[in-house]
mmCIF file as gemmi writes it, N, C-alpha and C atoms, coordinates in Angstrom:
data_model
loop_
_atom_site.group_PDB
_atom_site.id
_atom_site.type_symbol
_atom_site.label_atom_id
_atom_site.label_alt_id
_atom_site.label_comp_id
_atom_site.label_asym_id
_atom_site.label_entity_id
_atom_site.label_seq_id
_atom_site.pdbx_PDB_ins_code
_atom_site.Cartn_x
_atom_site.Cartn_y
_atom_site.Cartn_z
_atom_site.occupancy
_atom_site.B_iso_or_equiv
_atom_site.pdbx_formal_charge
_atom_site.auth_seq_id
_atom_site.auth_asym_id
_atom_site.pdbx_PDB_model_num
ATOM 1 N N . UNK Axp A 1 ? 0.825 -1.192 0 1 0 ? 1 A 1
ATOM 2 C CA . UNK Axp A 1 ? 0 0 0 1 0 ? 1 A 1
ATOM 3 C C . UNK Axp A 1 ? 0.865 1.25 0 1 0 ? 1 A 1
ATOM 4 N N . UNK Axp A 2 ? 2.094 1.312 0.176 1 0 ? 2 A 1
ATOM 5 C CA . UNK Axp A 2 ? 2.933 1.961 0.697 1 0 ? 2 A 1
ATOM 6 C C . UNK Axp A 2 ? 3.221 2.664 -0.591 1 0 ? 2 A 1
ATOM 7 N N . UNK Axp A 3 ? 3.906 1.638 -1.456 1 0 ? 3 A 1
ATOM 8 C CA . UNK Axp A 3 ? 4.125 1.673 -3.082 1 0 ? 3 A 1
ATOM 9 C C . UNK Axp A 3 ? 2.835 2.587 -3.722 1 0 ? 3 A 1
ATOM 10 N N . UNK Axp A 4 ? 2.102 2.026 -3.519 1 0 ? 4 A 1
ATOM 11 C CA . UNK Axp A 4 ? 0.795 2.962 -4.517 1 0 ? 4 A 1
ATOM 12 C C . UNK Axp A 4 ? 0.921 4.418 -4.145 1 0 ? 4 A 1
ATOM 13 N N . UNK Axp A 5 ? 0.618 4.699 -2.47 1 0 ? 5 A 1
ATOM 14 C CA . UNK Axp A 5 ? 0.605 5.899 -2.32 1 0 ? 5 A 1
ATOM 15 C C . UNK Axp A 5 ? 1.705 6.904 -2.393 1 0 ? 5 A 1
ATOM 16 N N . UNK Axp A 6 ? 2.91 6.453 -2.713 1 0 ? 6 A 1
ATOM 17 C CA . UNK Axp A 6 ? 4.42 7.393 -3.256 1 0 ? 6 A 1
ATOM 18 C C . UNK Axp A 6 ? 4.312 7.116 -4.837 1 0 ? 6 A 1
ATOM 19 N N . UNK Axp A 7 ? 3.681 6.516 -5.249 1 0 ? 7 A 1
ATOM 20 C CA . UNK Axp A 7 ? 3.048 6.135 -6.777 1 0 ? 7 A 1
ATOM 21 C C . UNK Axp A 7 ? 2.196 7.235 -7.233 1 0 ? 7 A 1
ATOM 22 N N . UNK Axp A 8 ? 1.136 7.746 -6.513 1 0 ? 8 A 1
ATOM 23 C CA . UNK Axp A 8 ? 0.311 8.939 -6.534 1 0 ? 8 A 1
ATOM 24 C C . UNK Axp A 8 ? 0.695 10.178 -6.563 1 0 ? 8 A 1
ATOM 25 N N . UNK Axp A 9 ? 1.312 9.846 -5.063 1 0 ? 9 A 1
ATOM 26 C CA . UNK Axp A 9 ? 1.957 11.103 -4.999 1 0 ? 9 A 1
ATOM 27 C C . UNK Axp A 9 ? 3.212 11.756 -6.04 1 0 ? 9 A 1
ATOM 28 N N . UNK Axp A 10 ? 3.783 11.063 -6.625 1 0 ? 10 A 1
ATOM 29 C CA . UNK Axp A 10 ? 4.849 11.274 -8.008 1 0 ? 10 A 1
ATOM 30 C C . UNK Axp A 10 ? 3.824 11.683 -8.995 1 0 ? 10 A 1
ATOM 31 N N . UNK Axp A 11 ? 2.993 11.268 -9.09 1 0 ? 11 A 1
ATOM 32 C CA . UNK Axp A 11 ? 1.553 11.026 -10.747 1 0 ? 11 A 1
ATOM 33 C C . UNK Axp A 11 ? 1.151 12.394 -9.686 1 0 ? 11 A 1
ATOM 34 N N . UNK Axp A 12 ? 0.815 13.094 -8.966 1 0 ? 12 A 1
ATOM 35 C CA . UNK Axp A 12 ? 0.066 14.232 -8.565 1 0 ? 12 A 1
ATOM 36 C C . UNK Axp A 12 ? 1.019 15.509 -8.895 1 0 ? 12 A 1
ATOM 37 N N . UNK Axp A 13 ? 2.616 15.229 -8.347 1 0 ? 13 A 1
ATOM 38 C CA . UNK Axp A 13 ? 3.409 15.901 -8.342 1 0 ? 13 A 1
ATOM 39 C C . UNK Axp A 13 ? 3.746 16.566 -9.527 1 0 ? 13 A 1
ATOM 40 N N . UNK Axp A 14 ? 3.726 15.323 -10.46 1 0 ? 14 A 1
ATOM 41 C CA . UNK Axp A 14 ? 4.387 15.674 -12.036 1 0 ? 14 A 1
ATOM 42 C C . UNK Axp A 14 ? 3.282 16.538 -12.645 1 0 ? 14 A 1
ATOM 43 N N . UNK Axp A 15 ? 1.656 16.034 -12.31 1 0 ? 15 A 1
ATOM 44 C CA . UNK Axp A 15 ? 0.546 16.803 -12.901 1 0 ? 15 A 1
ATOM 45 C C . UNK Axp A 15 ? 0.524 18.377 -12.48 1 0 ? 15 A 1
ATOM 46 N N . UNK Axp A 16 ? 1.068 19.112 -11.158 1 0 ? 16 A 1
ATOM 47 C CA . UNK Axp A 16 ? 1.12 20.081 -10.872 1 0 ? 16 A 1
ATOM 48 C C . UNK Axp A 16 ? 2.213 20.384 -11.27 1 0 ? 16 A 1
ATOM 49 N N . UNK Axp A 17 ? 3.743 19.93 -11.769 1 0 ? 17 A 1
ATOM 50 C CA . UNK Axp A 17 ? 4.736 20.723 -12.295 1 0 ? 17 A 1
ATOM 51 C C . UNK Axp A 17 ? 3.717 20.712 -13.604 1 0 ? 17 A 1
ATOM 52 N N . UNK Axp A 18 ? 3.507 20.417 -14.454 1 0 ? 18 A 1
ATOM 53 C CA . UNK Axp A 18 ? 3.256 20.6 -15.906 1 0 ? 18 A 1
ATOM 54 C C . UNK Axp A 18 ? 2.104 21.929 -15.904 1 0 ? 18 A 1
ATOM 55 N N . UNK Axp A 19 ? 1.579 21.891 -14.879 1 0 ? 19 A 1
ATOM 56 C CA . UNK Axp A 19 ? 0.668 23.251 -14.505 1 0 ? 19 A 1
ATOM 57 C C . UNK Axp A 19 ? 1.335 24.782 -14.987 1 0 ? 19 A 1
ATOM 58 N N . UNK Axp A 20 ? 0.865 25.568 -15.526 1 0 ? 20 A 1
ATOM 59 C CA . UNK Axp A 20 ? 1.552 27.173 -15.728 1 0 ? 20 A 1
ATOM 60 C C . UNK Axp A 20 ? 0.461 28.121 -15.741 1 0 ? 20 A 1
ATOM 61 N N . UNK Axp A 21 ? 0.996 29.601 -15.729 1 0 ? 21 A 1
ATOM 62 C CA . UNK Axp A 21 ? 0.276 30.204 -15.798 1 0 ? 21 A 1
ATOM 63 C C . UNK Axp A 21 ? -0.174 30.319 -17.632 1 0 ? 21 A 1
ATOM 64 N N . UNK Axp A 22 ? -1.439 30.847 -17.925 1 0 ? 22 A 1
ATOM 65 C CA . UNK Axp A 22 ? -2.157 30.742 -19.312 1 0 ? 22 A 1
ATOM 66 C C . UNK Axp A 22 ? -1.3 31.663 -20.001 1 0 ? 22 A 1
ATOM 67 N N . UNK Axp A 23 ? -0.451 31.476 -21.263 1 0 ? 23 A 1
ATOM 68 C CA . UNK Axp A 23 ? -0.058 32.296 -22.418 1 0 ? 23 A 1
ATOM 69 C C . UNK Axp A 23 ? -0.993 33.204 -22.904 1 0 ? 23 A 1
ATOM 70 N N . UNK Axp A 24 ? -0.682 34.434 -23.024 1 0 ? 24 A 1
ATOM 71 C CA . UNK Axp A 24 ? -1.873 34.834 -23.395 1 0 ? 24 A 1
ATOM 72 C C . UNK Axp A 24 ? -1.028 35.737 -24.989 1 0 ? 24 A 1
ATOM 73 N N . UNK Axp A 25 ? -1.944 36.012 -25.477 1 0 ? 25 A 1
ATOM 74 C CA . UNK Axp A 25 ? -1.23 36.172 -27.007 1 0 ? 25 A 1
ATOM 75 C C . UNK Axp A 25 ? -1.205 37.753 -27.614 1 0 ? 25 A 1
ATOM 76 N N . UNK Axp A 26 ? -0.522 38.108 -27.758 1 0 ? 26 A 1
ATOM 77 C CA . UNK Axp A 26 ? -0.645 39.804 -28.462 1 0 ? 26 A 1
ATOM 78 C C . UNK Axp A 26 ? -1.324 39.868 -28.651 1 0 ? 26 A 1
ATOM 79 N N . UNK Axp A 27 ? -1.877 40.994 -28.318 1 0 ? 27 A 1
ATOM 80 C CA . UNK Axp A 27 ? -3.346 42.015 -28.908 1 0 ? 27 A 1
ATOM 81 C C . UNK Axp A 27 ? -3.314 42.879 -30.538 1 0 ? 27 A 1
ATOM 82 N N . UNK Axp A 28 ? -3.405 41.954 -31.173 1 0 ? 28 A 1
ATOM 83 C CA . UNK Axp A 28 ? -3.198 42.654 -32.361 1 0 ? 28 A 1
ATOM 84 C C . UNK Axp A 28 ? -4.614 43.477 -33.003 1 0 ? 28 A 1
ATOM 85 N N . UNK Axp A 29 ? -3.899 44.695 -33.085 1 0 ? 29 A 1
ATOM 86 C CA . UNK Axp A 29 ? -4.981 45.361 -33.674 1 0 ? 29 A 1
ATOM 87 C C . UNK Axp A 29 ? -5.486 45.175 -34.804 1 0 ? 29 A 1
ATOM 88 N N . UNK Axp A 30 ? -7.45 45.615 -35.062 1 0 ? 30 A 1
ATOM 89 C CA . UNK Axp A 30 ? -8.073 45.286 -36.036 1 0 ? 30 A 1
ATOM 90 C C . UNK Axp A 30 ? -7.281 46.078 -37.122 1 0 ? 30 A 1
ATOM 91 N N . UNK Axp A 31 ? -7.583 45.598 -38.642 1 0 ? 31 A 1
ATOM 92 C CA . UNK Axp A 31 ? -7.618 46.429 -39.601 1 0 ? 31 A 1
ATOM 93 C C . UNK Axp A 31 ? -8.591 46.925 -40.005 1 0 ? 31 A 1
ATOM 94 N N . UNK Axp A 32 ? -8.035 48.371 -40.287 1 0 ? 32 A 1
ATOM 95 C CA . UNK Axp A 32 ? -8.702 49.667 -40.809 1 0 ? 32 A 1
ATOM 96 C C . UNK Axp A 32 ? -9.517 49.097 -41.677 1 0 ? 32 A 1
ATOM 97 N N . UNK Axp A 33 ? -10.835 49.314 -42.129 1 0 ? 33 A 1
ATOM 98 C CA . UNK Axp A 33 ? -11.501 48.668 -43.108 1 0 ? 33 A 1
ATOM 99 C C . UNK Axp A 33 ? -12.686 49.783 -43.982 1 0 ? 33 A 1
ATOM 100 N N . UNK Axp A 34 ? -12.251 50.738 -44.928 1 0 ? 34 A 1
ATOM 101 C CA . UNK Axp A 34 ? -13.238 51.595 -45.585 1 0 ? 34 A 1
ATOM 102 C C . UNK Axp A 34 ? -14.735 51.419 -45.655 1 0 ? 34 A 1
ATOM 103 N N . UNK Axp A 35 ? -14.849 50.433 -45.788 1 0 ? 35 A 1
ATOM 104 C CA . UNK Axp A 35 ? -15.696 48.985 -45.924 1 0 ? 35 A 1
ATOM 105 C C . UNK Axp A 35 ? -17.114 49.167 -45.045 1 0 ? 35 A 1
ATOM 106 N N . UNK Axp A 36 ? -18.248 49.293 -45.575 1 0 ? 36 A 1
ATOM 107 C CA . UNK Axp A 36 ? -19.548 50.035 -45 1 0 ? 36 A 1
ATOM 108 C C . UNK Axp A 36 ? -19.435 48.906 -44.23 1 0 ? 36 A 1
ATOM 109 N N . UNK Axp A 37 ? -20.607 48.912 -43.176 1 0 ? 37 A 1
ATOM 110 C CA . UNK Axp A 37 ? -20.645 48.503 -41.747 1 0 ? 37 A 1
ATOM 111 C C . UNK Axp A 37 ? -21.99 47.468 -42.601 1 0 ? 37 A 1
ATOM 112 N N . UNK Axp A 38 ? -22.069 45.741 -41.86 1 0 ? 38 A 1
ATOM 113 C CA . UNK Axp A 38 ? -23.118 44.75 -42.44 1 0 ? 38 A 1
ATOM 114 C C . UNK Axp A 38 ? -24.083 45.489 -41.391 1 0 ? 38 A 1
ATOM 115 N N . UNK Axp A 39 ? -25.291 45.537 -41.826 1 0 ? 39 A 1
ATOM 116 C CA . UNK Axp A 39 ? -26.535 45.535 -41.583 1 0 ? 39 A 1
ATOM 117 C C . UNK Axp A 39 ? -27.342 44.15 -41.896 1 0 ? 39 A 1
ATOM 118 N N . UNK Axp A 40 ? -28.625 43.921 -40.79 1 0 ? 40 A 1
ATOM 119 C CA . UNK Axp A 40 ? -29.417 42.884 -41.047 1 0 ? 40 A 1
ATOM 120 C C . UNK Axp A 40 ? -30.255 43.086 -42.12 1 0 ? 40 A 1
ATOM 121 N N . UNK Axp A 41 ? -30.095 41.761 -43.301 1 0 ? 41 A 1
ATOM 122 C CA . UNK Axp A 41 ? -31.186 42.2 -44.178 1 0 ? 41 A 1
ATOM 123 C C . UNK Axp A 41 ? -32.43 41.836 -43.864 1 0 ? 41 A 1
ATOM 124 N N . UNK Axp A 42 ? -33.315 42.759 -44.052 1 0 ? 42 A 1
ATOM 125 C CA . UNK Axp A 42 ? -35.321 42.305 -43.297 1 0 ? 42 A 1
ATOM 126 C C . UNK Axp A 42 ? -35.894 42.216 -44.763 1 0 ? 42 A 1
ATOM 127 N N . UNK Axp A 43 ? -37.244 41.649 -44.505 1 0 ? 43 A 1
ATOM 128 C CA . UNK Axp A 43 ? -38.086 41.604 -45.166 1 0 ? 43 A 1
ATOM 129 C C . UNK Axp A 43 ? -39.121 42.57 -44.79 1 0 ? 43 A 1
ATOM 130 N N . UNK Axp A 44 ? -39.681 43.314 -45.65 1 0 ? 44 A 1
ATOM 131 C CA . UNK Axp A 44 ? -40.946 43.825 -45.134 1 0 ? 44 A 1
ATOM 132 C C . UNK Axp A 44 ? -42.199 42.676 -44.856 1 0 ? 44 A 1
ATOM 133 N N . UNK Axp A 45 ? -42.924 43.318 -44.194 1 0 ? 45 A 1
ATOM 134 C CA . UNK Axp A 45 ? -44.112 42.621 -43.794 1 0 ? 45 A 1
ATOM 135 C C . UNK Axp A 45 ? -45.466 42.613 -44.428 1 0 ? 45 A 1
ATOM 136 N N . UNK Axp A 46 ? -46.432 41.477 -44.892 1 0 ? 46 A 1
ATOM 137 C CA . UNK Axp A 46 ? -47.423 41.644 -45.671 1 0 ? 46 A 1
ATOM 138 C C . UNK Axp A 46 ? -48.154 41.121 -45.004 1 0 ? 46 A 1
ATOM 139 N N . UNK Axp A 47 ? -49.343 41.427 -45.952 1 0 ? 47 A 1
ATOM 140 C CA . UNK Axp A 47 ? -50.575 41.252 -44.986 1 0 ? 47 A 1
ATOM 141 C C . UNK Axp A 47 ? -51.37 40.769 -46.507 1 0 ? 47 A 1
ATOM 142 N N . UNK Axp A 48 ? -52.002 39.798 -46.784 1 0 ? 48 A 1
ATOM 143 C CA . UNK Axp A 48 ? -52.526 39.067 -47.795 1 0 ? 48 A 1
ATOM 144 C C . UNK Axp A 48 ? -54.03 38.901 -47.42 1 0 ? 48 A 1
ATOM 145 N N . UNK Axp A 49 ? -54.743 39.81 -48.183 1 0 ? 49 A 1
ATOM 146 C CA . UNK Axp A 49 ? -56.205 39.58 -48.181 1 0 ? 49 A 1
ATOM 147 C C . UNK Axp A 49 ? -56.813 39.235 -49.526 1 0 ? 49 A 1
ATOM 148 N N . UNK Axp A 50 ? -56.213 39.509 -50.472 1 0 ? 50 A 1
ATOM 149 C CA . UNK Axp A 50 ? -56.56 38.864 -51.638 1 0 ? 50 A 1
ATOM 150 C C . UNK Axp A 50 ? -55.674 38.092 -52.855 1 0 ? 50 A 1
ATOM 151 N N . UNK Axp A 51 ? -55.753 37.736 -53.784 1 0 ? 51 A 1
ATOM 152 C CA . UNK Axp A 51 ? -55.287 37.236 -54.938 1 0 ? 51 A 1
ATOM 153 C C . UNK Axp A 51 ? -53.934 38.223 -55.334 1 0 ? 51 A 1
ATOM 154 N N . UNK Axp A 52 ? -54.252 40.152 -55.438 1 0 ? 52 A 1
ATOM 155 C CA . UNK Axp A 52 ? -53.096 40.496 -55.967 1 0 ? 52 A 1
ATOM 156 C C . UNK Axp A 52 ? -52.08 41.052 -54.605 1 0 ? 52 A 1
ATOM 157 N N . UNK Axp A 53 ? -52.854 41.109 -53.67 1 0 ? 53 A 1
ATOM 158 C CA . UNK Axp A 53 ? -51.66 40.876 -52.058 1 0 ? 53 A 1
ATOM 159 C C . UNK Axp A 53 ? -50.977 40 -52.289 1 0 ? 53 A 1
ATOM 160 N N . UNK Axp A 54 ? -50.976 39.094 -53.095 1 0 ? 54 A 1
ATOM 161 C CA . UNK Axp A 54 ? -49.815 37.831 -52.781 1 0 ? 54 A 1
ATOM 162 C C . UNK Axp A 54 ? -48.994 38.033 -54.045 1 0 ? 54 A 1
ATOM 163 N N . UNK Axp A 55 ? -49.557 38.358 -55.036 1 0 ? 55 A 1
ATOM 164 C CA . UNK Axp A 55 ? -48.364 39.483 -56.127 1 0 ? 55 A 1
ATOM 165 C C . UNK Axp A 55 ? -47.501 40.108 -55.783 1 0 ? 55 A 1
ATOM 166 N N . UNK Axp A 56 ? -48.472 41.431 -54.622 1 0 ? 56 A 1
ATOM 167 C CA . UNK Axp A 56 ? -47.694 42.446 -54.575 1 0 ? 56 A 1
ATOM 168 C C . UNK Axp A 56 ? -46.298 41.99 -53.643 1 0 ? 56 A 1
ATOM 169 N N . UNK Axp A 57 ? -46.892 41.306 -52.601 1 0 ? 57 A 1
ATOM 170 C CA . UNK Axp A 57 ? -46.254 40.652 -51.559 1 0 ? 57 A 1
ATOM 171 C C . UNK Axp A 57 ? -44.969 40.056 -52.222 1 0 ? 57 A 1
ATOM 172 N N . UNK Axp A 58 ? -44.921 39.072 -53.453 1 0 ? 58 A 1
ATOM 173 C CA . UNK Axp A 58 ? -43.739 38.55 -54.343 1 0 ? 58 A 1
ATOM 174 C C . UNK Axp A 58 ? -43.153 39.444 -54.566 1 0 ? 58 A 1
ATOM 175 N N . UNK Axp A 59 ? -43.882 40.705 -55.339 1 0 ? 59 A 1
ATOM 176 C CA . UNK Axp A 59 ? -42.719 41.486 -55.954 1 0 ? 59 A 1
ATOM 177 C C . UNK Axp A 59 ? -41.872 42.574 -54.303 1 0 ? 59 A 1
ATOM 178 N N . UNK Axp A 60 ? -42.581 42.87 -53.68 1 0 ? 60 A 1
ATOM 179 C CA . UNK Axp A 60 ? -41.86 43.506 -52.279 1 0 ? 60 A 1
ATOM 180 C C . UNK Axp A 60 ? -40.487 42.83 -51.64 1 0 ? 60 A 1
ATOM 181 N N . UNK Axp A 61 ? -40.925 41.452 -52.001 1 0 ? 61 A 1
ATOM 182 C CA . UNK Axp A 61 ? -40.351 40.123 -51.041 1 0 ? 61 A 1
ATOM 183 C C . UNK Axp A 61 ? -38.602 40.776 -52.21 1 0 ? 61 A 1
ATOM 184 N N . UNK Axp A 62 ? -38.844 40.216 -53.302 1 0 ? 62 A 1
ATOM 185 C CA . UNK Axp A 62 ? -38.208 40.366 -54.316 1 0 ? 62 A 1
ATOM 186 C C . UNK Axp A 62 ? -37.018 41.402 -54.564 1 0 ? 62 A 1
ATOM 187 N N . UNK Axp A 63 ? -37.573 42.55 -54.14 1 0 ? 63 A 1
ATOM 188 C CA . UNK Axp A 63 ? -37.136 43.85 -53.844 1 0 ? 63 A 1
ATOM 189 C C . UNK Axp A 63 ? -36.542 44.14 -52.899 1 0 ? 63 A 1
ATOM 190 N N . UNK Axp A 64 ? -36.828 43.363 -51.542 1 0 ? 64 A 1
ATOM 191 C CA . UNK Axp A 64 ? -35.861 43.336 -50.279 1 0 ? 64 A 1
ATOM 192 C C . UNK Axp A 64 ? -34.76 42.576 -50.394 1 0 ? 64 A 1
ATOM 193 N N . UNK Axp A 65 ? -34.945 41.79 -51.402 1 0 ? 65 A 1
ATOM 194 C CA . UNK Axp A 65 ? -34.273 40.385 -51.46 1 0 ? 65 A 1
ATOM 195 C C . UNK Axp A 65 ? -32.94 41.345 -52.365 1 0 ? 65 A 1
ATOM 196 N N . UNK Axp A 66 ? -33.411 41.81 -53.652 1 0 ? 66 A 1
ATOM 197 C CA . UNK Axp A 66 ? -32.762 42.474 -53.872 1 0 ? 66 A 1
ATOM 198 C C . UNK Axp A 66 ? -31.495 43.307 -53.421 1 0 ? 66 A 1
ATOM 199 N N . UNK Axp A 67 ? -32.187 44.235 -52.716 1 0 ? 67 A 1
ATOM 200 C CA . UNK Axp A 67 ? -31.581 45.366 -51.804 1 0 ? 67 A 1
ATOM 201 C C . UNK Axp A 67 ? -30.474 44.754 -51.063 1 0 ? 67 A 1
ATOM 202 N N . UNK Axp A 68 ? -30.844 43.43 -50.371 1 0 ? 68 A 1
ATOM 203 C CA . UNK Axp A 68 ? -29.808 42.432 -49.432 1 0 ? 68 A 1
ATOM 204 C C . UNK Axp A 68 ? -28.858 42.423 -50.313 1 0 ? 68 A 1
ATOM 205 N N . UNK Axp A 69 ? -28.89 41.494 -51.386 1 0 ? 69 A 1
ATOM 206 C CA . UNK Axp A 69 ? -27.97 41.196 -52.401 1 0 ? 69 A 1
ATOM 207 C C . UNK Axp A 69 ? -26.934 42.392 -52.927 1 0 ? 69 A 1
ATOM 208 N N . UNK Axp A 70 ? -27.547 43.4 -53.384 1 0 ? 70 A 1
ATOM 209 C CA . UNK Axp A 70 ? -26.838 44.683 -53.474 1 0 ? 70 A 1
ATOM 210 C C . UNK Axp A 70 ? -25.997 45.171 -52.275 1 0 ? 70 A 1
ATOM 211 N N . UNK Axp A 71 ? -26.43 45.117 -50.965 1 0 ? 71 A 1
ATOM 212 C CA . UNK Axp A 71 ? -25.65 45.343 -49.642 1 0 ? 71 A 1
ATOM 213 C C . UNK Axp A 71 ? -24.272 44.395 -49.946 1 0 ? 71 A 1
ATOM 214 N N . UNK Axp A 72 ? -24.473 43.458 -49.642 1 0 ? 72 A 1
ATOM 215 C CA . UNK Axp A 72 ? -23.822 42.084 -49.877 1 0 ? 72 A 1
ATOM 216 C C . UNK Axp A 72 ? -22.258 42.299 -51.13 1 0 ? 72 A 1
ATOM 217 N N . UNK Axp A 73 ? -23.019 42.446 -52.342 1 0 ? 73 A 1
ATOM 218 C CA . UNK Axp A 73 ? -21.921 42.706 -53.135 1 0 ? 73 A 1
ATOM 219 C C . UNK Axp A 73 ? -21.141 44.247 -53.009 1 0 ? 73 A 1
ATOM 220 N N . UNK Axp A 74 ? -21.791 44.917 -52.378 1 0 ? 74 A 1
ATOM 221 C CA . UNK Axp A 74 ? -21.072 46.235 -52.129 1 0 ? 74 A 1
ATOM 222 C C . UNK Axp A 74 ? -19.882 46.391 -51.049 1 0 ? 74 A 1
ATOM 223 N N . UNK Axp A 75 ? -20.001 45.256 -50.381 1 0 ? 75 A 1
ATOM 224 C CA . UNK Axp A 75 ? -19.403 44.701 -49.016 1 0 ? 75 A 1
ATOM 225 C C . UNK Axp A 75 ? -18.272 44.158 -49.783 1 0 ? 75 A 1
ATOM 226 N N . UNK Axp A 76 ? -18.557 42.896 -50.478 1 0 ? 76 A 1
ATOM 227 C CA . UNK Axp A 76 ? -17.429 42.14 -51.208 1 0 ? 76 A 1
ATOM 228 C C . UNK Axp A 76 ? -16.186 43.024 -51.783 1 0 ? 76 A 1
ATOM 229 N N . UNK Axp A 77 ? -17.073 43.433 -52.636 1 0 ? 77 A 1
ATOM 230 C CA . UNK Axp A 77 ? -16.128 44.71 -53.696 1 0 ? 77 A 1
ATOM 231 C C . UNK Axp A 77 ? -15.772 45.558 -52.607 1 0 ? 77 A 1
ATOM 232 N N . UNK Axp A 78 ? -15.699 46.267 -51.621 1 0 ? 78 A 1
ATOM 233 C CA . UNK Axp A 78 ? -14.806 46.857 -50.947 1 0 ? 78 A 1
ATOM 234 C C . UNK Axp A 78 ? -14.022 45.863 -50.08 1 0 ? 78 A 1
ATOM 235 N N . UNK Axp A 79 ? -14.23 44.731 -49.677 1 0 ? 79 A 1
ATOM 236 C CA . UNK Axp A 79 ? -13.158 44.105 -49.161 1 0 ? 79 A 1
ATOM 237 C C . UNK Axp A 79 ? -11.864 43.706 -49.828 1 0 ? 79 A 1
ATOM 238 N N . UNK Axp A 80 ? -12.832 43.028 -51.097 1 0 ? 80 A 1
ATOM 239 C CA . UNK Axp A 80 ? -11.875 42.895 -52.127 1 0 ? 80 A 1
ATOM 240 C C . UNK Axp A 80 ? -10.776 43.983 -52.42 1 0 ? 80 A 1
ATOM 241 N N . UNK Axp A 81 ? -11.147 45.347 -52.63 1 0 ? 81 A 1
ATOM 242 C CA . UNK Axp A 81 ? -10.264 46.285 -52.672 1 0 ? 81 A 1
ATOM 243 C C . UNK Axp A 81 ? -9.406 46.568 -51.799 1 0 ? 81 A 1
ATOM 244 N N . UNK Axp A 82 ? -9.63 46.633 -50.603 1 0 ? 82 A 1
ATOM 245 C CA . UNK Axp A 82 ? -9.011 46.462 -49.084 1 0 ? 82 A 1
ATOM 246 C C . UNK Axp A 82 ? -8.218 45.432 -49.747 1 0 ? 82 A 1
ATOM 247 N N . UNK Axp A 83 ? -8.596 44.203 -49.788 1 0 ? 83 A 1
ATOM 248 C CA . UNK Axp A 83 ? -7.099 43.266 -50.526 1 0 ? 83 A 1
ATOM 249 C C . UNK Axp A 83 ? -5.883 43.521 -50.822 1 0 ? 83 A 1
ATOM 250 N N . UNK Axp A 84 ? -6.853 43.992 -52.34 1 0 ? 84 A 1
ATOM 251 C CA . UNK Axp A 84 ? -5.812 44.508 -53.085 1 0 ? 84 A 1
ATOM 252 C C . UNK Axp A 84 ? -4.615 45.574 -52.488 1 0 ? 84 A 1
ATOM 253 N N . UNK Axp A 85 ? -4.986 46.585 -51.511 1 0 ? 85 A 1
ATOM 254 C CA . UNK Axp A 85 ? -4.3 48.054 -51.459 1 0 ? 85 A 1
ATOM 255 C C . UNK Axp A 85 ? -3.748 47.37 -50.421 1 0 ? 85 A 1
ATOM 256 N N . UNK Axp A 86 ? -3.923 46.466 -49.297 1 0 ? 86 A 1
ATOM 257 C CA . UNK Axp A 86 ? -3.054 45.663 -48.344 1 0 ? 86 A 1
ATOM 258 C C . UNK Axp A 86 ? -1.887 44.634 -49.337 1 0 ? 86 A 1
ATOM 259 N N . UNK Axp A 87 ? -2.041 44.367 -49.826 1 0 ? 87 A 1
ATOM 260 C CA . UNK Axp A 87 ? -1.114 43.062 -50.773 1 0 ? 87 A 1
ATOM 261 C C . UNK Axp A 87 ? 0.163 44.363 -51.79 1 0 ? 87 A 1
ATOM 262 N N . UNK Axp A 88 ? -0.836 45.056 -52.133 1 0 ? 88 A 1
ATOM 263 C CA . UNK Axp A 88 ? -0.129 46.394 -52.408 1 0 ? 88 A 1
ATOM 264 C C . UNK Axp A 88 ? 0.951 47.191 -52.002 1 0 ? 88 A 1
ATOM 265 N N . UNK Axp A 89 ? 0.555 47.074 -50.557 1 0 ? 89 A 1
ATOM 266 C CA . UNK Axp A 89 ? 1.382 47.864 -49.723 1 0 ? 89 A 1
ATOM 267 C C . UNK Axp A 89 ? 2.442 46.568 -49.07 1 0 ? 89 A 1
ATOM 268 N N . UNK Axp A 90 ? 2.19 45.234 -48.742 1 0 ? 90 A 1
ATOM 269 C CA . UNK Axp A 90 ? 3.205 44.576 -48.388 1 0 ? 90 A 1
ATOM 270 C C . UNK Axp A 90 ? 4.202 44.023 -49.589 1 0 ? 90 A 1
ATOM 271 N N . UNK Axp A 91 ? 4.109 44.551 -50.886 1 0 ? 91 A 1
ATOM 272 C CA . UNK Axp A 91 ? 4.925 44.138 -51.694 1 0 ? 91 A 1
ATOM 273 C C . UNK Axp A 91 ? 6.206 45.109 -51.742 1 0 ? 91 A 1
């Protein structure tokens, strides 16, 4: 019994040397980004009481849907450019 418990105590010992305090890692700052700010894209809201409410409702839907998409690629294309003028500047 003697054996086990100087057995432990070595297996406890070694587990608290391998112990440290947490690395913690440079704070690197964000990059600058020209780059419009994402917004949530919404849908407007309908209200369907007849046959051309659910038209109009498609083409609205359509139009938000739109608008998202346009946000979206306007985002790209300035990141993309951000790319470029970073790759630019580290050459």
């Amino acid at each position: 019994m003697l054996n086990l418990k100087h057995g432990l105590l070595v297996l406890c010992l070694t587990i608290l040397a391998s112990c440290s305090a947490q690395k913690t890692l440079p704070d690197i700052p964000p990059s600058p980004s020209s780059c419009p700010i994402v917004s949530a894209c919404t849908l407007s809201p309908v209200l369907l009481k007849n046959h051309l409410d659910i038209v109009n409702a498609l083409l609205t839907t359509e139009n938000d849907w739109a608008d998202c998409a346009a946000q979206i690629d306007a985002i790209v294309e300035c990141q993309l450019r951000d790319q470029v003028r970073t790759n630019e500047q580290t050459e």
